[in-house]
C-alpha positions in Angstrom: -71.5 17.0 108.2 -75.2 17.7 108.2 -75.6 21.2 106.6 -73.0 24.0 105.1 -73.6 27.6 105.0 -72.1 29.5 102.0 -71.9 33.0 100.8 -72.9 33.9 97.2 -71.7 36.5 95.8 -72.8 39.4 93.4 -71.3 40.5 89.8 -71.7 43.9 88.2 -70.9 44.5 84.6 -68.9 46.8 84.0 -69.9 46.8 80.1 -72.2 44.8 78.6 -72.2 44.5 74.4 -74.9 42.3 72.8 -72.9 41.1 69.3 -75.5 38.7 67.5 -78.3 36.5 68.0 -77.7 32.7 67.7 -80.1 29.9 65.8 -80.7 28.6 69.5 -82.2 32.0 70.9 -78.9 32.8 72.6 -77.3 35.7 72.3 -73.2 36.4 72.1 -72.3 38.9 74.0 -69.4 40.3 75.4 -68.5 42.0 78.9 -66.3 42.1 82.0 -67.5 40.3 84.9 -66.8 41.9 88.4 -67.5 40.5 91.5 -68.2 42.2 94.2 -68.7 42.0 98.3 -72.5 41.9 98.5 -73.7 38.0 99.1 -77.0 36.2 99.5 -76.6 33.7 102.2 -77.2 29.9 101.7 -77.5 27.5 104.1 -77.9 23.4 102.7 -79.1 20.9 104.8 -79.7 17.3 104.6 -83.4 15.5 105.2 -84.3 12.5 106.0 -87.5 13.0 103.6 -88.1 12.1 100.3 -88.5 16.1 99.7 -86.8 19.1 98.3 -87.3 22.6 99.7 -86.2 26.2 98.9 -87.2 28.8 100.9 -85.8 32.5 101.1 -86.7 35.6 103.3 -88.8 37.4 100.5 -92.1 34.8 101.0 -93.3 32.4 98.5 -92.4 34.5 95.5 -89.5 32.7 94.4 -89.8 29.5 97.0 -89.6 26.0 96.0 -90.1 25.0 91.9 -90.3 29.0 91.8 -86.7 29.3 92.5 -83.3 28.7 90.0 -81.7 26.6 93.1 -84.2 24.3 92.6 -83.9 23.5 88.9 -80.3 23.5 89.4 -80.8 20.5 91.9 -82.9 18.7 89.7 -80.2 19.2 86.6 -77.7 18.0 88.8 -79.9 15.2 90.1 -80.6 14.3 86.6 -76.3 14.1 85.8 -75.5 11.7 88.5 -78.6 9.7 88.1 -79.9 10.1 92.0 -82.3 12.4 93.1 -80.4 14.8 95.9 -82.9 15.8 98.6 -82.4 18.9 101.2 -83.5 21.9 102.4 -82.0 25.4 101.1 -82.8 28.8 102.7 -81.7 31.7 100.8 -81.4 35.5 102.5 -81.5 37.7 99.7 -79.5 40.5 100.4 -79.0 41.0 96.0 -81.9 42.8 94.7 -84.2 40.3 92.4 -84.4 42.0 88.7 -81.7 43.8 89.9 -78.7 43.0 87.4 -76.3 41.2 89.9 -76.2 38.1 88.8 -78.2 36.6 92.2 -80.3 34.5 91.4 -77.7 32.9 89.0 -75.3 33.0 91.9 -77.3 30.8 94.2 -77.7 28.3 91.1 -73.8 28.0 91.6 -73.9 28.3 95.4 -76.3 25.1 95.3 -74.5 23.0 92.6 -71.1 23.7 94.9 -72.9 23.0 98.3 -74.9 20.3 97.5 -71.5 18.7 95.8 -69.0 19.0 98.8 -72.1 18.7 101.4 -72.8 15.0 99.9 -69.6 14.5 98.9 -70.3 13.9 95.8 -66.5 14.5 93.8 -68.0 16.3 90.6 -65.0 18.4 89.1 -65.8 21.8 88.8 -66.4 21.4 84.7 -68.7 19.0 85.7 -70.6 21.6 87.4 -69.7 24.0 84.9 -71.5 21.6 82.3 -75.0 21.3 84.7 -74.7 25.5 85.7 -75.2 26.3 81.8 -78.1 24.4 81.7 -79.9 26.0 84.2 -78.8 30.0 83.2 -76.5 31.9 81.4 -74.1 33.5 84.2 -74.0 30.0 86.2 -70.9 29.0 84.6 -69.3 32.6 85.5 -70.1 32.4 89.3 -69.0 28.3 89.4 -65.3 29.8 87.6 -65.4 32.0 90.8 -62.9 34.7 89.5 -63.1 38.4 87.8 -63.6 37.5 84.2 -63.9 38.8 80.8 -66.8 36.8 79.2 -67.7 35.8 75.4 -69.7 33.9 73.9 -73.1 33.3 75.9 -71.5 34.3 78.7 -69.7 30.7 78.9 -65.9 31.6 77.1 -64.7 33.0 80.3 -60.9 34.3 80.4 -59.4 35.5 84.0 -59.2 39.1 84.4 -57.4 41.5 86.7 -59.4 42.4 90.0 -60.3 46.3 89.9 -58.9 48.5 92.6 -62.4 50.7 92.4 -65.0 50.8 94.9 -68.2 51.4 94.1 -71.7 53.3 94.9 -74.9 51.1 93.6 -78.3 52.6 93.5 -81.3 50.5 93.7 -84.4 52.4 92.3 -86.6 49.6 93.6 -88.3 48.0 90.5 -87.4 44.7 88.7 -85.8 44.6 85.1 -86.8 41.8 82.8 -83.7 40.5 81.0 -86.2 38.2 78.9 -87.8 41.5 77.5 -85.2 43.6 77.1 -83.2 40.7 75.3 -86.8 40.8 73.0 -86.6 44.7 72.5 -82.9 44.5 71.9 -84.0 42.0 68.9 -86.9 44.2 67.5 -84.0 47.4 66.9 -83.4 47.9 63.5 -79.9 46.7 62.6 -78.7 50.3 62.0 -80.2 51.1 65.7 -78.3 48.2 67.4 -74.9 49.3 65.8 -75.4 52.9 66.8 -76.1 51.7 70.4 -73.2 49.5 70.7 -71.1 52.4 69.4 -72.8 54.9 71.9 -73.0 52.9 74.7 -71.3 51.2 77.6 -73.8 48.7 78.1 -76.4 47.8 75.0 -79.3 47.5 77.2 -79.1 51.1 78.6 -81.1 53.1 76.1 -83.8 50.3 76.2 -83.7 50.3 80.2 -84.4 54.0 80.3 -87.2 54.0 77.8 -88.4 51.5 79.7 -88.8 53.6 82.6 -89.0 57.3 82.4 -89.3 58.6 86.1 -85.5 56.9 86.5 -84.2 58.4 83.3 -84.9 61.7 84.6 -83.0 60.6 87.8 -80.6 59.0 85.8 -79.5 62.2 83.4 -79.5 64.6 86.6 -76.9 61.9 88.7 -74.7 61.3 85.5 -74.1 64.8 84.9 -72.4 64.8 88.2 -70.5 61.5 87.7 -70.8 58.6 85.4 -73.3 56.9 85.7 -73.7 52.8 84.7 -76.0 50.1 84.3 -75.4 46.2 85.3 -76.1 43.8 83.1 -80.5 44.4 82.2 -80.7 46.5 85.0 -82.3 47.8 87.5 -78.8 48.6 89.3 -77.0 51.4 88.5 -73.5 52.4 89.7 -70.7 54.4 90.1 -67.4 53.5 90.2 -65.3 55.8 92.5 -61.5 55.8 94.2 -62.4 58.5 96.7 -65.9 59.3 98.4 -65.0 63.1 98.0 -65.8 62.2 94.5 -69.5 61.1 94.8 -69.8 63.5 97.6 -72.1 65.7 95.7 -73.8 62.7 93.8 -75.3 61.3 97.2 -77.0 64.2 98.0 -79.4 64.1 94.9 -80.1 60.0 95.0 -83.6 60.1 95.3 -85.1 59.4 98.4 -87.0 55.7 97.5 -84.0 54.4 96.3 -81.6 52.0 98.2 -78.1 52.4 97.5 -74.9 50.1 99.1 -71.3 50.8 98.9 -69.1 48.1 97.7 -65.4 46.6 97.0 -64.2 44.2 94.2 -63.5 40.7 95.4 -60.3 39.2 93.7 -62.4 35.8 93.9 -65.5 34.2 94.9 -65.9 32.5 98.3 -67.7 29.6 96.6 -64.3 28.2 95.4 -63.0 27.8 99.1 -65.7 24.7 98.4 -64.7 23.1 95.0 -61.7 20.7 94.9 
């Protein structure tokens, strides 16, 4: 086998709390992890060249030493003491900055291909181990299943699949988790406990001062139906049984926004691939 073409799946969160700030820079958090049936599409393929690519559909912004996939090769080059050379193309159908989980998803995707591909026999804690070097949610999206999440993001316990569907909204900008994680740490104490009280996710109040011209779109749409935020945003949802229910709520998206309809997944297909 040459090449292997996988399918990497999206997360929302469908509540996000920031609990405390560790010595390292991390922070704990805590959250359920949902994943759902929107997927970036990776294909791996072996080269005879002493040469690693990473190419997606979006141009050179996040190509090559730009992109997570290829840090994750390198950490994983690094733990078996070979370097691992191949080409990866990514279509990014996940919004970047959007929220999802994506980019953190093709770390996994990689780490998963580029082990059955070469036939390497790394256990999936191995590759547990190398995914939380290279970000946060790797470890989530390498455990493959609906979890509730703790710690960094690493203490993962299985949770039941929800039977919701659900609307995402796309308002076309990118969210910096970096910076929100910095404003989250310059609220007063008093202003991070009322926020955790207040809030479904701890990054919403931030996300909307952020960016005004949404917040106004933001109020108007949850006044209609709830409205959430994944993760740092920039993807907002509703979670709906019915589309009678949202009925009303698609008529006043605003026009430059994208939106997709999507289902929970009771796993990821990245664990059709681990052994």
């Amino acid at each position: 086998m040459n090449k292997i073409t996988i399918a990497c799946p999206a997360k929302l969160n469908l509540n996000l709390s920031v609990l405390k700030k560790k010595n390292n820079g991390m922070h704990e958090i805590d959250s359920q992890f949902q994943l759902i049936n929107l997927f970036d599409e990776m294909e791996i393929e072996k080269t005879n060249s002493s040469l690693m690519t990473v190419s997606t559909n979006i141009g050179s912004l996040i190509n090559d030493e730009k992109n997570i996939v290829y840090q994750a090769i390198n950490e994983l080059s690094n733990y078996i003491g070979r370097k691992i050379f191949c080409n990866i193309t990514i279509k990014k159908n996940i919004p970047l900055g959007g929220g999802l989980g994506g980019g953190s998803s093709n770390a996994a995707g990689a780490l998963i291909g580029v082990n059955a591909l070469f036939e390497l026999g790394l256990s999936s804690k191995d590759l547990t181990k190398i995914g939380k070097e290279v970000g946060a949610d790797v470890p989530f999206f390498i455990f493959g299943k609906n979890a509730h999440a703790s710690g960094t993001g690493d203490v993962l316990i299985e949770a039941k699949s929800s039977s919701k569907k659900y609307l995402l909204l796309f308002p076309q900008i990118h969210s910096s988790t970096k910076e929100l994680f910095r404003q989250w740490d310059r609220l007063s104490k008093d202003a991070q406990k009322r926020i955790l009280k207040n809030e479904e996710n701890s990054f919403l109040p931030l996300f909307l001062q952020n960016n005004q011209d949404i917040k106004e779109s933001f109020n108007q749409l949850n006044d209609l139906c709830s409205l959430r935020l994944s993760g740092t945003g920039s993807t907002m949802f509703f979670i709906y049984e019915n589309k009678s229910e949202i009925k009303k709520t698609l008529k006043k998206i605003p026009s430059k926004w994208r939106h997709s309809f999507c289902e929970p997944l009771q796993c990821s297909p990245l664990l059709n691939y681990l052994t």
